[in-house]
C-alpha positions in Angstrom: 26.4 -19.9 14.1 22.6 -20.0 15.6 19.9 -19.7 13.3 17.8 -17.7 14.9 20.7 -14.6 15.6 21.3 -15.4 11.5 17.6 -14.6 10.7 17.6 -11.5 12.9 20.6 -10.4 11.5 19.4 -11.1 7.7 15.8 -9.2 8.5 17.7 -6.2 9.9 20.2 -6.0 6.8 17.7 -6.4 4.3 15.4 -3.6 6.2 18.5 -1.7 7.0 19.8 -1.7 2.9 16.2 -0.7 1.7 15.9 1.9 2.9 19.0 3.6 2.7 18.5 3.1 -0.9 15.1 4.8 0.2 16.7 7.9 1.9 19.6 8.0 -1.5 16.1 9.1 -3.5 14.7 11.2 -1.0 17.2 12.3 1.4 15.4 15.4 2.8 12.9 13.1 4.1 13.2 14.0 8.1 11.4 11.1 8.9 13.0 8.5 6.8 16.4 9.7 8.1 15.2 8.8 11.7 13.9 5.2 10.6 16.9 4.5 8.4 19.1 5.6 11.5 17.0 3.1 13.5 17.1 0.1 11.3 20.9 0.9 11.1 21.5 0.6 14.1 19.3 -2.5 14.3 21.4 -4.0 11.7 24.9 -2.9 13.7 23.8 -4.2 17.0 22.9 -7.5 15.3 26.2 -7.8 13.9 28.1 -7.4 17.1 26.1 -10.4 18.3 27.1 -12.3 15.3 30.3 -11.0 16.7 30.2 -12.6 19.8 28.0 -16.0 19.0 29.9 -19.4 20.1 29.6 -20.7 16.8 30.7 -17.5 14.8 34.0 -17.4 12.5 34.3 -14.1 13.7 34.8 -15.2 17.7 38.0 -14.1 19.0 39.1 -14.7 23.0 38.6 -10.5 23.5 34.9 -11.0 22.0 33.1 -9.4 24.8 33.1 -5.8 23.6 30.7 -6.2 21.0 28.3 -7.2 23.9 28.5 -3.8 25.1 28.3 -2.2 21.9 25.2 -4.3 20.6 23.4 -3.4 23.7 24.0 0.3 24.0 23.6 0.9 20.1 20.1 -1.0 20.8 19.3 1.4 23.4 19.7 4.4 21.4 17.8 2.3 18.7 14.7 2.1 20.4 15.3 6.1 21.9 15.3 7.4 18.2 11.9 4.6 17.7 9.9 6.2 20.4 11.2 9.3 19.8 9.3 9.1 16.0 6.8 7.6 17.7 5.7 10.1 20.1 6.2 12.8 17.3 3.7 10.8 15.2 1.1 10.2 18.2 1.6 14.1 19.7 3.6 16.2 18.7 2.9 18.9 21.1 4.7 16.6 23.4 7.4 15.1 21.7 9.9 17.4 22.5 9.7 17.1 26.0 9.5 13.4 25.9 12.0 13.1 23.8 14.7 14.3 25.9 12.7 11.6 28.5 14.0 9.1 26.2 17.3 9.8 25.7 18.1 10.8 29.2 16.6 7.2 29.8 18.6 5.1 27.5 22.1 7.0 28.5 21.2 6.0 31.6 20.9 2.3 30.4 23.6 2.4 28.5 25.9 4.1 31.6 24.8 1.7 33.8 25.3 -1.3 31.0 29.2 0.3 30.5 29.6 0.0 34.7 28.4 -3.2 35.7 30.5 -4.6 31.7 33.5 -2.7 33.2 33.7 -4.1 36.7 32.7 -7.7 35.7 34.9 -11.3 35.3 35.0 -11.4 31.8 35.5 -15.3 30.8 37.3 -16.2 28.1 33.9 -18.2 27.0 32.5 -15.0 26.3 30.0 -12.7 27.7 26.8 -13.7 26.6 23.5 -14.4 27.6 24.1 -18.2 27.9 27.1 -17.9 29.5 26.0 -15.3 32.4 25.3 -18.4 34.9 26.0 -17.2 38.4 28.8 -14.7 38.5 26.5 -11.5 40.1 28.1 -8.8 37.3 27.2 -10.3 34.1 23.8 -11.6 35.6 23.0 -7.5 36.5 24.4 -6.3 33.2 21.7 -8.5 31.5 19.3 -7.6 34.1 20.1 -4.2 33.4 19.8 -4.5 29.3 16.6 -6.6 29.5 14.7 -4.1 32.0 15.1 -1.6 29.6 14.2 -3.7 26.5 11.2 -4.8 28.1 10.1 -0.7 28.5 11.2 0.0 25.5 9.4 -2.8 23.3 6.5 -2.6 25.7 6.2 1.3 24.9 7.3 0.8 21.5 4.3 -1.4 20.7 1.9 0.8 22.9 2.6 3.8 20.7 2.6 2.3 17.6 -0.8 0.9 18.4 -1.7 4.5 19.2 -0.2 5.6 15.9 -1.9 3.0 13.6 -5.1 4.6 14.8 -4.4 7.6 13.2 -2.6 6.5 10.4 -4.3 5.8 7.5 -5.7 2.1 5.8 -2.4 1.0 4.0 0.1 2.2 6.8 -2.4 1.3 9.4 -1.7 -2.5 9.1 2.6 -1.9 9.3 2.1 -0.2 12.4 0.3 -3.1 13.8 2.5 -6.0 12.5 5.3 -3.8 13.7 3.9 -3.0 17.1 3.2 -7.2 17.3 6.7 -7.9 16.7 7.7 -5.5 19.6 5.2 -7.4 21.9 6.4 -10.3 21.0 10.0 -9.3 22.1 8.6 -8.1 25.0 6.4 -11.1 26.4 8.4 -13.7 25.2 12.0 -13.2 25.6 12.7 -9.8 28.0 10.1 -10.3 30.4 11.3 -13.9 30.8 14.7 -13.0 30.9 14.2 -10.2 33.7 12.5 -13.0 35.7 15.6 -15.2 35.5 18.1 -13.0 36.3 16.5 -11.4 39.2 15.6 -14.7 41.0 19.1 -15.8 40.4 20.6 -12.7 41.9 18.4 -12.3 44.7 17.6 -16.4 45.4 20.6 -18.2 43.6 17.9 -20.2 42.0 16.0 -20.2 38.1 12.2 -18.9 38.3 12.1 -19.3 34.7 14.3 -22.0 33.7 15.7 -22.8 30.3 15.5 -19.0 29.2 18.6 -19.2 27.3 17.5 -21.6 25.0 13.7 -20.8 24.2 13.6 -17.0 24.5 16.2 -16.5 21.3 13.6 -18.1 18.9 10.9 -16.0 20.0 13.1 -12.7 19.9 14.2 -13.6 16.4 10.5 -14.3 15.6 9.4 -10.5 17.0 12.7 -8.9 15.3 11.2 -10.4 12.1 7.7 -9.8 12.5 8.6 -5.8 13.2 10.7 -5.4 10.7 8.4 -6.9 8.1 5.7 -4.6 9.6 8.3 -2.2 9.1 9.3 -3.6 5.2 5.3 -4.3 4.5 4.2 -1.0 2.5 7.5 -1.1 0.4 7.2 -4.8 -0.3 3.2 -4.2 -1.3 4.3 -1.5 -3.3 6.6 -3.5 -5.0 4.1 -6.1 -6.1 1.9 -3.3 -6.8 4.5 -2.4 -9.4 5.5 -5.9 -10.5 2.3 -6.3 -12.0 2.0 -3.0 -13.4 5.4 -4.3 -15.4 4.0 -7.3 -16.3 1.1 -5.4 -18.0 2.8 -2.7 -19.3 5.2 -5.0 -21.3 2.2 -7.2 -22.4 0.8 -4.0 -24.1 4.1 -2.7 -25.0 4.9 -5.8 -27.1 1.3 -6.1 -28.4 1.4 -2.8 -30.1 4.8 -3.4 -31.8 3.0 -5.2 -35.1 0.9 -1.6 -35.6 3.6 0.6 -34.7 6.3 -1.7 -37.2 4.3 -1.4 -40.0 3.7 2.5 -39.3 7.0 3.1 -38.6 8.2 1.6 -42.3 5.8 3.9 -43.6 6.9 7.0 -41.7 10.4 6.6 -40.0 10.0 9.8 -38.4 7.3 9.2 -36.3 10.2 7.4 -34.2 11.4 9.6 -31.0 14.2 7.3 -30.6 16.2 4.8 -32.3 14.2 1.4 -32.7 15.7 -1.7 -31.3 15.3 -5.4 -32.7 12.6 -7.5 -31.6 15.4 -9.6 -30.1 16.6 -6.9 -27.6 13.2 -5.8 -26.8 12.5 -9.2 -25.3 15.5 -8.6 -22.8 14.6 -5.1 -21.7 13.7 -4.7 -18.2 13.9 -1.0 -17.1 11.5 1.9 -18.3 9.3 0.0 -19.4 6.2 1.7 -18.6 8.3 4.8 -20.8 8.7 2.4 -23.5 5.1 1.6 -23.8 4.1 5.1 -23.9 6.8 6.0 -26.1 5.2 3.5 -28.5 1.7 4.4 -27.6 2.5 7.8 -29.0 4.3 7.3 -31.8 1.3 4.5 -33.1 -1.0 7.2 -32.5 1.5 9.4 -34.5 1.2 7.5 -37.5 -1.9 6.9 -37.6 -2.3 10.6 -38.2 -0.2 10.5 -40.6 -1.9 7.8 -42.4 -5.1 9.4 -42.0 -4.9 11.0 -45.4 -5.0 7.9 -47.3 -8.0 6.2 -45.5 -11.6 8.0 -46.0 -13.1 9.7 -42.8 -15.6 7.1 -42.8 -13.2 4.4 -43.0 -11.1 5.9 -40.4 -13.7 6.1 -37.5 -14.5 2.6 -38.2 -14.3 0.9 -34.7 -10.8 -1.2 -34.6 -11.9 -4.7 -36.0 -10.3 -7.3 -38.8 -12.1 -5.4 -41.3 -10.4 -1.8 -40.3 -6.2 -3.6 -40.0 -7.7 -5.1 -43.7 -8.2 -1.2 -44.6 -5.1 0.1 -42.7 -2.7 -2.5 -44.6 -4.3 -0.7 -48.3 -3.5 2.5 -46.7 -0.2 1.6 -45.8 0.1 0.7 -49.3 -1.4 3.8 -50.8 1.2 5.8 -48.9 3.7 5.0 -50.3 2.4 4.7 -54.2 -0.6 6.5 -54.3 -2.3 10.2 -53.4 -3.7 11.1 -50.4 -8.0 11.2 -50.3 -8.7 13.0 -48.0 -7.3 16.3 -45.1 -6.0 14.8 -41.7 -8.3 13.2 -39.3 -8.6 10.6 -36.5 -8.2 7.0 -37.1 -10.0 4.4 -35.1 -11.1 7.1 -32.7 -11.8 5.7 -28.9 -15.5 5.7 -28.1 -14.4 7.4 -24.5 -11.8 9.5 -23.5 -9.1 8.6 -21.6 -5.7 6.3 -22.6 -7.5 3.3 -21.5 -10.1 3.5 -24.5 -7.1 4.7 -26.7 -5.0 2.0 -26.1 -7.6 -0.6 -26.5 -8.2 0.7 -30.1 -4.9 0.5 -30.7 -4.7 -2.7 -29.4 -7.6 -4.2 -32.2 -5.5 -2.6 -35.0 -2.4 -3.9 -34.0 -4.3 -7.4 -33.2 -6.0 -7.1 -36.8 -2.4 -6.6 -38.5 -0.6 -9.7 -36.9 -3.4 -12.0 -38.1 -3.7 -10.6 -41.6 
């Protein structure tokens, strides 16, 4: 199995499975449906090629269909691609050039069904490498890379034109995806149209060697658009990664304050508490389950407020405040309240941020006591 057709094929299922898991959350999204159809198709048309590769367990003697069927589905692949793209760069005109596009690529892919119908199909297959100088195949590839070469080199053009209009974070996407297609297009179809044509019309190679070198540099561009394609979802994911990593930081720095508040008042507690055990295993919610404790601190501290004086209880959150707050957790449970409800260890600015590093020094102060 070739390496390169293994990488393409790995970058267009991985694309391909994210976002339909994209367009399960949001499936009224008109124009994720169009780039999940896309990558789809992507991802089919790659397959059938993994169909029909020489070194492929899945090679049969009848392997040659798949050809036809990887290079037609791309066709309507890259259709639908500058079909989003000319609604993104002008709408005004994207009706009318849609129907350009498709008329266009069923006319590829009629003339790809012909000249795959008519032509000696060898029981060696019916690929690239093996089109040597039998005219048919040579023109069905001619046919399929003309096209490709359009339809990258407008591909890239619009999403050029796009990524100037788009703003900062999608802006660099559209560019890495819009270098992948230009990489497709300069390295491998332009090469390839040079190939077959001097073949058919001089019986002789003007580019030798294309079947060989240009199938690195198309898996290279496949991968490079789709990561273009993948790169705001994988930067959001980091983005979110290290929000994780924070919020369970804080989530399990809060937990000596909120313990020992939550032995003093159980029903501060909006859901059953879990061992510390189990709470080093959880993984999802977690920025819930910081909150969730956030609250319920701040909770109990309320209701301790009674048994700490006010002047005590604005104290900012040091040593000597958790020194106070462990006597008040005392008194609450022996002793009388001193004084009406009030804040404890109240943030010197507003916002969680300030709130949470308060609680923070208490819950610091009690698990060095």
């Amino acid at each position: 199995m070739s390496l390169p057709n293994l990488a393409m094929w790995g970058a267009a299922a991985g694309a391909s499975s994210w976002k339909i898991s994209q367009l399960v959350r949001v499936p009224i999204d008109r124009g994720l449906r169009v780039i999940t159809a896309c990558t789809f198709l992507v991802f089919l048309a790659l397959t059938a090629q993994l169909a029909t590769d020489s070194g492929s367990a899945l090679q049969t003697t009848s392997n040659q269909l798949p050809k036809l069927l990887q290079n037609v589905v791309l066709t309507f692949f890259f259709a639908l691609l500058i079909v989003l793209l000319e609604s993104i760069v002008d709408s005004d005109l994207a009706a009318s050039r849609g129907r350009i596009e498709i008329a266009i690529a069923v006319s590829a892919s009629c003339a790809l069904a012909t000249t795959f119908a008519i032509a000696d199909k060898p029981l060696g297959g019916f690929s690239y490498e093996a089109a040597d100088a039998a005219t048919m195949p040579l023109l069905f590839y001619l046919i399929g890379n003309v096209y490709m070469a359009y339809a990258t080199a407008r591909g890239a053009a619009l999403t050029w034109r796009a990524a100037r209009q788009a703003q900062s974070r999608v802006r660099l996407s559209l560019r890495v995806a819009g270098a992948g297609l230009a990489v497709c297009c300069l390295g491998t179809h332009l090469p390839r149209i040079a190939s077959t044509a001097s073949r058919l019309a001089f019986r002789r190679d003007a580019v030798p060697g294309t079947a060989s070198w240009t199938t690195p540099l198309l898996a290279l561009g496949i991968s490079i658009f789709f990561f273009g394609v993948g790169y705001p979802g994988v930067r959001a994911g980091i983005v979110k990664l290290r929000l994780w990593f924070v919020d369970r930081k804080h989530y399990r720095q809060l937990r000596p304050l909120w313990a020992a508040l939550c032995r003093a008042f159980p029903d501060i507690t909006l859901l059953p508490g879990s061992s510390q055990t189990r709470e080093a295993f959880r993984v999802r919610h977690m920025r819930l389950h910081f909150y969730r404790r956030a609250i319920e601190c701040r909770d109990g501290l309320v209701c301790l407020s009674p048994y700490l004086e006010p002047g005590e209880a604005t104290d900012v959150a040091s040593t000597l405040t958790a020194e106070r707050l462990r006597e008040a957790l005392l008194q609450s449970t022996e002793g009388e309240p001193r004084a009406d409800v009030h804040v404890v260890a109240q943030p010197a600015d507003p916002g969680m941020d300030a709130d949470l590093k308060e609680l923070l020094a208490l819950s610091r102060g009690l698990s060095i006591l």
